[in-house]
Residue, then its C-alpha position, 0 to 999 in steps of 0.5 A: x932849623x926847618x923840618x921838611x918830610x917828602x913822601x913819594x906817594x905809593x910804592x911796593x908790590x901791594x896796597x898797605x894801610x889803605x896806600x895803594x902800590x900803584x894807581x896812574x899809568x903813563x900811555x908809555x907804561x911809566x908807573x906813578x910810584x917812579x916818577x913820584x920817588x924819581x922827582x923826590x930823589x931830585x928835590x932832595x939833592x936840589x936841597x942838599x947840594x943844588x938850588x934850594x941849598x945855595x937858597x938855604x946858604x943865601x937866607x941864612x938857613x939850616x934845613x934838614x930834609x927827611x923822605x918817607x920812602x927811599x926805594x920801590x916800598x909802600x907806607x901805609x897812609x897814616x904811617x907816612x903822617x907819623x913820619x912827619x909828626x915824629x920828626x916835628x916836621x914844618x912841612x910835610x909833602x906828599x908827592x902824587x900823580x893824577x890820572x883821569x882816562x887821558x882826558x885831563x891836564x892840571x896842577x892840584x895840591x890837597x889840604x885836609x878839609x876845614x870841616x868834618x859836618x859832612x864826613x863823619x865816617x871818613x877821613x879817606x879810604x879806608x880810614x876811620x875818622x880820627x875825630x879832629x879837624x884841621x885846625x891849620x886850614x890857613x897855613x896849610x892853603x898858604x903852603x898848598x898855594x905855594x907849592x901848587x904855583x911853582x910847579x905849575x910856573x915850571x911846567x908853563x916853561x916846557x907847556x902852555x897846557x899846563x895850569x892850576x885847576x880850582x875849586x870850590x866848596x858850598x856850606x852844604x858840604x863844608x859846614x861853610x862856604x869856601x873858596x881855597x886859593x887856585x891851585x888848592x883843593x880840600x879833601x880827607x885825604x888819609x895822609x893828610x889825617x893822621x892824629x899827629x898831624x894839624x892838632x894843638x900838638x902838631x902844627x906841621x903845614x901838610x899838603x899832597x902834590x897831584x903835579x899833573x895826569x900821568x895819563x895824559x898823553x901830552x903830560x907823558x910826552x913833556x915828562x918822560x919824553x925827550x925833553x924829561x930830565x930837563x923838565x923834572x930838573x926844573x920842577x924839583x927846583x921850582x919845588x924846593x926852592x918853595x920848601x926852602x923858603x917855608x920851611 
């Protein structure tokens, strides 16, 4: 049986455990937290009862789907890890948004970083260092690569703008030279750090879906314009179709 742990990114009135309610805001006044739990809403039922269950009923699989969030609350960061860790989650999925003053497009899926030599101190805001590394790195990029891809290609449906951003990383500040496949960062991201999570005694793959900028005015338009529902219905689907076929 495959294990698959949706988490919403944000939610709530206040920022707990280092989780922030809200960070992106749409040129239209939609908030980040919605649309995160809106698109894992329709994953889910793209799981359960759409697309990705008549995949599950065509691979001859039986998966179970658990969300950290089910309604306007927040988590704190490690909180949202352990839900994953205590459920012996395959995939763990966080949900987010971007937003870079309107000026940027771009699809990005977030690993936990190969190496700690450069970040002794942090493993994300307001974390102390767990003193684990990742030691899943390969399957986590394969997952990040998966996810990163298929929202991407569902996007480019409704919107030639929308790509993979790259990135890449010197030995400097990695400990090694390392180059993640596009569409992939790597980063000490607090949900993606918690002890529980990429040990000898938790392989579960994790990743965080920035899907695109919520401040962009044209991603604004493509997703909660006219055409929205279609376009989110697409993207639920692409996604958990992915989760389906790793899980």
């Amino acid at each position: 049986m495959g294990i698959i742990v949706l988490d919403p990114g944000h939610g709530g009135e206040s920022e707990t455990g280092g989780s922030s309610a809200n960070n992106a805001t749409s040129p239209t006044g939609v908030e980040e937290k919605a649309v995160t739990l809106d698109l894992c809403k329709r994953i889910r039922a793209s799981v359960l009862t759409g697309a990705g269950a008549q995949r599950a009923r065509d691979t001859n699989k039986q998966v179970t789907l658990i969300m950290t969030r089910d309604a306007d609350m927040n988590l704190g960061l490690a909180s949202r890890a352990a839900v994953a860790a205590d459920n012996s989650a395959d995939l763990y999925l966080s949900i987010h948004f971007n937003a870079d003053h309107g000026r940027a497009r771009g699809t990005e899926c977030w690993i936990d970083r190969k190496y700690m030599q450069a970040f002794e101190s942090k493993e994300g805001p307001g974390v102390k260092a767990s003193g684990l590394r990742n030691i899943n790195v390969a399957d986590d990029a394969r997952f990040a690569e998966a996810v990163a891809h298929a929202a991407a290609t569902a996007l480019q449906q409704f919107d030639n703008h929308a790509k993979l951003r790259k990135a890449s990383y010197s030995a400097k500040e990695n400990g090694e030279a390392y180059t993640p496949p596009n569409g992939v960062k790597m980063k000490g991201l607090g949900t993606l750090r918690d002890a529980s999570l990429g040990t000898s005694s938790n392989q579960c793959r994790a990743s965080l879906l920035e899907l695109d900028f919520l401040d962009n005015a044209d991603f604004d338009a493509l997703w909660n314009g006219a055409n929205g529902v279609q376009v989110r219905n697409a993207v639920s689907d692409a996604l958990a179709l992915v989760l389906v076929d790793l899980s």
